[in-house]
TORFI-988815 format. One record per residue (C-alpha): residue number from 1; x, y, z. Coordinates in steps of 0.25 Angstrom, whole numbers. Layout:
N
{site NUM; {X; Y; Z}};
...
REM end
This chain:
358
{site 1; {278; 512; 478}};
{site 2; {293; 511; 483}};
{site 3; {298; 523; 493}};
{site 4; {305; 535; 485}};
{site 5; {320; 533; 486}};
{site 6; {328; 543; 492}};
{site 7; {343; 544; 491}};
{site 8; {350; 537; 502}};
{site 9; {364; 541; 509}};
{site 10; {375; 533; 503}};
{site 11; {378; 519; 510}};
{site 12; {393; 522; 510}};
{site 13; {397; 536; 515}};
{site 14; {410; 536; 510}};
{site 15; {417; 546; 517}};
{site 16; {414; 540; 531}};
{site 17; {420; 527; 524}};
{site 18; {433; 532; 521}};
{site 19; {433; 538; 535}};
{site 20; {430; 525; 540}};
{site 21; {442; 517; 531}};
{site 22; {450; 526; 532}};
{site 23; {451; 524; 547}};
{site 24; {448; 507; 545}};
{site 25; {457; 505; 533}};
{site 26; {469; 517; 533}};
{site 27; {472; 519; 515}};
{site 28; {485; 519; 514}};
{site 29; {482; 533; 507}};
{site 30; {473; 545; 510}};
{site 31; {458; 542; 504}};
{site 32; {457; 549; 492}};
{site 33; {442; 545; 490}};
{site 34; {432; 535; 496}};
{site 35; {420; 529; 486}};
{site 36; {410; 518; 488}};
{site 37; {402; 514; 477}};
{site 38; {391; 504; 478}};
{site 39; {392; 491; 471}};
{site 40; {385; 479; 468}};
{site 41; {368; 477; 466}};
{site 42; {366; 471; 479}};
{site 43; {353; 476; 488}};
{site 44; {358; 470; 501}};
{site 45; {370; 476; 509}};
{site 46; {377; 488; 501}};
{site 47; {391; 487; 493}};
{site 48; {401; 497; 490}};
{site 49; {415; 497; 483}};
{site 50; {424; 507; 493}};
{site 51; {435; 514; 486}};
{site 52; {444; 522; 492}};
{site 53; {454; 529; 483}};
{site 54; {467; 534; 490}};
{site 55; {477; 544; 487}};
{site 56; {489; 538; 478}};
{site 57; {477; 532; 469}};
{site 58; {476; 519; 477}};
{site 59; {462; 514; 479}};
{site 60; {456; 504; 488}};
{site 61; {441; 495; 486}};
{site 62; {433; 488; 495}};
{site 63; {419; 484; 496}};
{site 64; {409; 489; 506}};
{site 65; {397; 481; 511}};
{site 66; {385; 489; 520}};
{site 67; {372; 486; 523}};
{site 68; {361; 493; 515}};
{site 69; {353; 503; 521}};
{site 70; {344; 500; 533}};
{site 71; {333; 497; 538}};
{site 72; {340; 482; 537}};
{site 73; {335; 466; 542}};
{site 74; {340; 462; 553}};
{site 75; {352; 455; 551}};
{site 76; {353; 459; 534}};
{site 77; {365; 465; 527}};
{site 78; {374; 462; 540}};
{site 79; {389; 467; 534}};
{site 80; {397; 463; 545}};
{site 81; {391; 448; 544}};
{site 82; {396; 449; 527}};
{site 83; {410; 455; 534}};
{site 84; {410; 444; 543}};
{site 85; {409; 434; 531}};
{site 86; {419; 439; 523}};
{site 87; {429; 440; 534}};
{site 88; {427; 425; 538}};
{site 89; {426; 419; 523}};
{site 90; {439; 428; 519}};
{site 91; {447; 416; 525}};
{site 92; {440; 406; 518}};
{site 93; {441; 401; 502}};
{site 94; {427; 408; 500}};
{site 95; {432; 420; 491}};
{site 96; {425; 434; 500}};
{site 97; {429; 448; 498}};
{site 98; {440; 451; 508}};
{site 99; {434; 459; 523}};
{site 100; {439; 473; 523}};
{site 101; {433; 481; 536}};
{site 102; {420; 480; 544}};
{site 103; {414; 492; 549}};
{site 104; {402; 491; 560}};
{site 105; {401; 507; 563}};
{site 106; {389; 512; 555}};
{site 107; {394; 525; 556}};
{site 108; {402; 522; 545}};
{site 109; {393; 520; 534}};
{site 110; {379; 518; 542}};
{site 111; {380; 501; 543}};
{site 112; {391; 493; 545}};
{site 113; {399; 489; 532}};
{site 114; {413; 483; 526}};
{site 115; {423; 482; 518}};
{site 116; {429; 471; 510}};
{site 117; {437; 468; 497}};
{site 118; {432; 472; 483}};
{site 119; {433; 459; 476}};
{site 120; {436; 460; 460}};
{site 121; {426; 453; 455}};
{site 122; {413; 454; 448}};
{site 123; {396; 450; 453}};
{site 124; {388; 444; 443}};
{site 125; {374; 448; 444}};
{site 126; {366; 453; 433}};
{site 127; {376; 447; 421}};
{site 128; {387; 437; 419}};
{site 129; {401; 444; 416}};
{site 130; {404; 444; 402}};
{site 131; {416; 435; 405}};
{site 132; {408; 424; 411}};
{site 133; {396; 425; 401}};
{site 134; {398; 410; 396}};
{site 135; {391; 399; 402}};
{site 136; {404; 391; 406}};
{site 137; {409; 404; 413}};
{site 138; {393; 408; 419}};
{site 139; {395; 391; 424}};
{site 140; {408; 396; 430}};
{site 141; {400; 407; 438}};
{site 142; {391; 397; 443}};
{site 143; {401; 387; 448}};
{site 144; {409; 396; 456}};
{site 145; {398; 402; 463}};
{site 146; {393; 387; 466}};
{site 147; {406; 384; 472}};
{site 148; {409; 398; 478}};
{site 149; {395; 394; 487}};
{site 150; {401; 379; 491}};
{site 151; {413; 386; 496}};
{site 152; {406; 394; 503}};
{site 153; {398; 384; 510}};
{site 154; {410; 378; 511}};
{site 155; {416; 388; 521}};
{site 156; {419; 383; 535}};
{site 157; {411; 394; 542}};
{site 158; {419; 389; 556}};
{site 159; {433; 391; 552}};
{site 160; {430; 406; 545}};
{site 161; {424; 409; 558}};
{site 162; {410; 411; 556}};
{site 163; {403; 403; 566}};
{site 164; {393; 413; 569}};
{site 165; {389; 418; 555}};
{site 166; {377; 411; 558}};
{site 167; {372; 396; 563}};
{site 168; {375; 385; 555}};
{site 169; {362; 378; 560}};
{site 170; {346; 382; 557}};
{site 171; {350; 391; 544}};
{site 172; {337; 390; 538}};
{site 173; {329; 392; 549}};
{site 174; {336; 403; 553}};
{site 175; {335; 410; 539}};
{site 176; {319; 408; 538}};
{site 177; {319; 414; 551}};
{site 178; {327; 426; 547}};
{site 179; {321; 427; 535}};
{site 180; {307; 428; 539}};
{site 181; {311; 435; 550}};
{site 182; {318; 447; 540}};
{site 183; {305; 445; 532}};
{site 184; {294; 450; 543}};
{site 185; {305; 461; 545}};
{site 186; {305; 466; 530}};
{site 187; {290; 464; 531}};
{site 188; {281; 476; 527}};
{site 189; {272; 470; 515}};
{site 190; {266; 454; 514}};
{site 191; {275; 444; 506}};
{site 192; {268; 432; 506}};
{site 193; {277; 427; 496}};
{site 194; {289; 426; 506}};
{site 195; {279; 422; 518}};
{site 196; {276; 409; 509}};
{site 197; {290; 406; 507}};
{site 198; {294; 410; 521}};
{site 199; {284; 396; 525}};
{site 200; {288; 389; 514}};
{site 201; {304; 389; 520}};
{site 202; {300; 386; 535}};
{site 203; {295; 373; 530}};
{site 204; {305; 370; 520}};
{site 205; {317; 370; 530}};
{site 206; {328; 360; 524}};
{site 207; {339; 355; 530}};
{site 208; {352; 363; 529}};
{site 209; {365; 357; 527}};
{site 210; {376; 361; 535}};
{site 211; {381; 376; 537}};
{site 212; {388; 384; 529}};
{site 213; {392; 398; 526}};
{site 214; {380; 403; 518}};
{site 215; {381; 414; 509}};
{site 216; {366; 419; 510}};
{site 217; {365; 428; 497}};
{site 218; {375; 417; 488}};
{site 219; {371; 420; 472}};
{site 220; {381; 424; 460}};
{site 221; {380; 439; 461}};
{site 222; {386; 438; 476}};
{site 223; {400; 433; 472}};
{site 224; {410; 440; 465}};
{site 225; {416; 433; 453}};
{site 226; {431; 436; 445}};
{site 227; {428; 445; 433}};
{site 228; {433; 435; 425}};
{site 229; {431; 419; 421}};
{site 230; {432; 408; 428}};
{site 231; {421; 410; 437}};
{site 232; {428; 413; 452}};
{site 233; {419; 421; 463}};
{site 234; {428; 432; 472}};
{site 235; {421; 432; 482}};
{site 236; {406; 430; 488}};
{site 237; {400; 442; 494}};
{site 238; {389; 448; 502}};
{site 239; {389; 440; 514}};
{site 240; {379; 446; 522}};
{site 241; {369; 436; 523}};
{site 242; {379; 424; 525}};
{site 243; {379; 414; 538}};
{site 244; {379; 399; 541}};
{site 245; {369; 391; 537}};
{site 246; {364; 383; 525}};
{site 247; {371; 383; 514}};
{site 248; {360; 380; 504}};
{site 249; {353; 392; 508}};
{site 250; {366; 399; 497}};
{site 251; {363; 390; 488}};
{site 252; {349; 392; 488}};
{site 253; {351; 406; 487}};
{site 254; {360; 405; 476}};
{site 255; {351; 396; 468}};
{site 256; {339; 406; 469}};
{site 257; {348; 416; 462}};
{site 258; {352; 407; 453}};
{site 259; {342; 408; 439}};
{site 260; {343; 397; 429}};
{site 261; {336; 395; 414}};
{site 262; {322; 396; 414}};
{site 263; {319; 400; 428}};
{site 264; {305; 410; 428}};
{site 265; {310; 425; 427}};
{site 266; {314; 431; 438}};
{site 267; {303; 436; 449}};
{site 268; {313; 448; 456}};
{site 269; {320; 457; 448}};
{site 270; {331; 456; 441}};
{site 271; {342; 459; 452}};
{site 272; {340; 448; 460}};
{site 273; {341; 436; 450}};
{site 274; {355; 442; 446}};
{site 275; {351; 445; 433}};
{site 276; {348; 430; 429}};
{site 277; {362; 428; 425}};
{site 278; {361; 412; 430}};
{site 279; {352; 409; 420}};
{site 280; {364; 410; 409}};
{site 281; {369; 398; 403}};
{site 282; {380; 391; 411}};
{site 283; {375; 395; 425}};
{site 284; {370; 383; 431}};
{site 285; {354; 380; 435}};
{site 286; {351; 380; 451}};
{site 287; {351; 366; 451}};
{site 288; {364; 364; 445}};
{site 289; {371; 375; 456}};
{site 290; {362; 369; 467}};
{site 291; {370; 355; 461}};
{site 292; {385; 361; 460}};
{site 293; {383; 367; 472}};
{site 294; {379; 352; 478}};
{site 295; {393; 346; 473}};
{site 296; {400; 356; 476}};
{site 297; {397; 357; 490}};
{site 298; {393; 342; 495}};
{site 299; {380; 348; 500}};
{site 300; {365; 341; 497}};
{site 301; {357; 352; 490}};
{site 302; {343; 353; 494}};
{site 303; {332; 361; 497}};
{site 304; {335; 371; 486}};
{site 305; {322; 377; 485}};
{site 306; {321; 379; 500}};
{site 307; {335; 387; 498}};
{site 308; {332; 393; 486}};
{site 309; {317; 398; 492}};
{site 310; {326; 402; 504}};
{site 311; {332; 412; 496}};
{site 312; {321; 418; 489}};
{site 313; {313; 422; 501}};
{site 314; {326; 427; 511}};
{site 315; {331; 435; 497}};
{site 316; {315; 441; 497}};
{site 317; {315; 444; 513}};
{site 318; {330; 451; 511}};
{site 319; {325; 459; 499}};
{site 320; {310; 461; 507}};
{site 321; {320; 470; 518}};
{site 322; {327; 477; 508}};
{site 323; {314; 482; 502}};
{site 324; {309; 486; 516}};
{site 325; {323; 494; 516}};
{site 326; {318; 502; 502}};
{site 327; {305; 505; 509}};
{site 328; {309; 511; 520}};
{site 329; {321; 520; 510}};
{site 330; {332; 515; 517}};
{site 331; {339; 510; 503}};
{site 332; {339; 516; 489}};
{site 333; {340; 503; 482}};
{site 334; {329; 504; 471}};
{site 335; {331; 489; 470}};
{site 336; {323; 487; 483}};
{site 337; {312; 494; 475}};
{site 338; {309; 480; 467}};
{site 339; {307; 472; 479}};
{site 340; {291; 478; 481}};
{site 341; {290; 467; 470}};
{site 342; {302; 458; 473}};
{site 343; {300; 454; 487}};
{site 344; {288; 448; 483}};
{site 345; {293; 440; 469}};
{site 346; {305; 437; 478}};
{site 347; {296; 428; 486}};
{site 348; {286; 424; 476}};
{site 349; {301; 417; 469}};
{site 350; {303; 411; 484}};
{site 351; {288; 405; 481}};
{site 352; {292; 401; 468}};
{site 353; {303; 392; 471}};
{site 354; {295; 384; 483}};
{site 355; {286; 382; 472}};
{site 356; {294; 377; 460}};
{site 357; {296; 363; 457}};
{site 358; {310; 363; 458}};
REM end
């Protein structure tokens, strides 16, 4: 039986943060009234639209970004790395929200957290928006999130300053090392499932072509789109598990998002296959993405099970954390509830895909 749920302190107190702004980003008018309202259906690091209304009837918005309630992995939900991205790809042709403010003093809120631009766009998760429910405009989706994802492998990481993201050598290694290390962390029930696939990535190792920026949690609902037709992405967020590395491993993530006709129903509930909204006619299949990506980029793409297997397993060891989080009542997120059962599918999916034929 999961742990009773008792209700938790708010993640943003909102009187300490106008305090805090007031002193960090002066209103040109007395505050009238402070609010932050969360937003989004993301289980990882915590979103919140900011408003603060002043006197005279102007009102200002950002966006706020914290980490979730502890206890936390070791190095997950890392704001200031996201902050850090953003700042440095702001001067590039990748479309990001604009940096606001950076606050490292936990007395503020508890955690470190920022601020940044409120983009007017829209996510697509659970449903394609009435103005793009054609199969020439769902194709239009699809295109620009392919060549939103060359771009951004595309990006000289040297000249926007981030030579220490991460090294641009040994990526793969160092993410099954990581990975299985986060694993024995989060370990507090057997998961032979992810053990198997855990052995099955050490020996599958491929060679990875030369570094890039990588994304690290790259799919549709993680983008922001214009309201309106033709398909033009805003911005690309949560950044928190970007570095250098391969950039293959975004792919792959992308494509073991990506349902297409006659794929077996999902084995994980519903929130993590983003509503099976790629299986409408005029998304492309995996193989034709995996293609366009190919011509667009110049890259050789290979090893796409390994990739896609990859992500699987690393989605199931994040989620396996957040799990241990609801155990111990650190988060009333009902949503960590479902992963009793969800880890373990989560892994028998990974066992799936070494398996099938393609």
């Amino acid at each position: 039986m999961p742990p009773a749920m008792t209700t938790l302190p708010p993640l943003v107190n909102e009187a300490r943060l106008a305090t805090y702004l007031a002193e960090q980003l002066p209103p040109p008018a007395e505050t009238v009234q402070l609010t932050a309202v969360k937003v989004g259906t993301g289980h990882s690091n915590e979103t919140f639209l900011i408003t603060r209304e002043l006197a005279g009837g102007e009102t200002q918005e950002w966006i706020l970004r914290r980490p979730p309630r502890g206890p936390l992995l070791p190095t997950a939900h890392d704001v200031g790395r996201e902050y850090r991205l953003i700042s440095a790809l702001v001067h590039s042709d990748l479309p990001v929200p604009a940096p606001v403010l950076f606050c490292a003093d936990e007395s503020v809120l508890g955690a470190p957290f920022y601020l940044m631009q409120k983009i007017p766009g829209i996510v697509i998760r659970s449903a394609v928006p009435e103005a793009f429910a054609t199969p020439a405009y769902r194709a239009g989706l699809a295109e620009e999130l392919i060549q939103i994802l060359v771009r951004l492998h595309a990006v000289d990481w040297k000249a926007v300053s981030l030579e220490t993201l991460g090294k641009p050598e040994g990526y793969l290694e160092r993410q099954l090392k990581r990975w299985t290390g986060q694993l024995d962390k989060s370990r507090h029930r057997p998961l032979p499932e992810l053990d198997t696939v855990s052995e099955w990535l050490g020996r599958n190792l491929p060679t990875s072509p030369a570094a890039t920026i990588v994304h690290g949690d790259f799919r549709i609902d993680n983008v922001m789109y214009a309201p309106e037709p033709p398909a033009r992405i805003l911005a690309v967020v949560d950044w928190e598990m970007a570095t250098l590395g391969d950039p293959l491993a975004d792919l792959g993530y992308l494509l073991s998002n990506w349902r297409q006709k006659g794929d077996p129903p999902p084995v994980f509930d519903q929130e993590l296959d983003l509503g099976r909204i790629t299986e409408q006619e005029g998304f492309p299949t995996r193989a034709e993405v995996a293609a366009r990506y190919a011509e667009l980029s110049g890259r050789t793409v290979e090893n796409l099970k390994f990739y896609e297997v990859l992500a699987v397993w690393k989605l199931a060891i994040l989620l396996e954390g957040n799990y241990v989080r609801y155990l111990a009542k650190t988060t009333d997120d009902l949503f960590y509830a479902l992963l009793d059962k969800g880890v373990p599918a989560l892994g028998q999916r990974a066992l799936n895909l070494i398996n099938s034929a393609d």
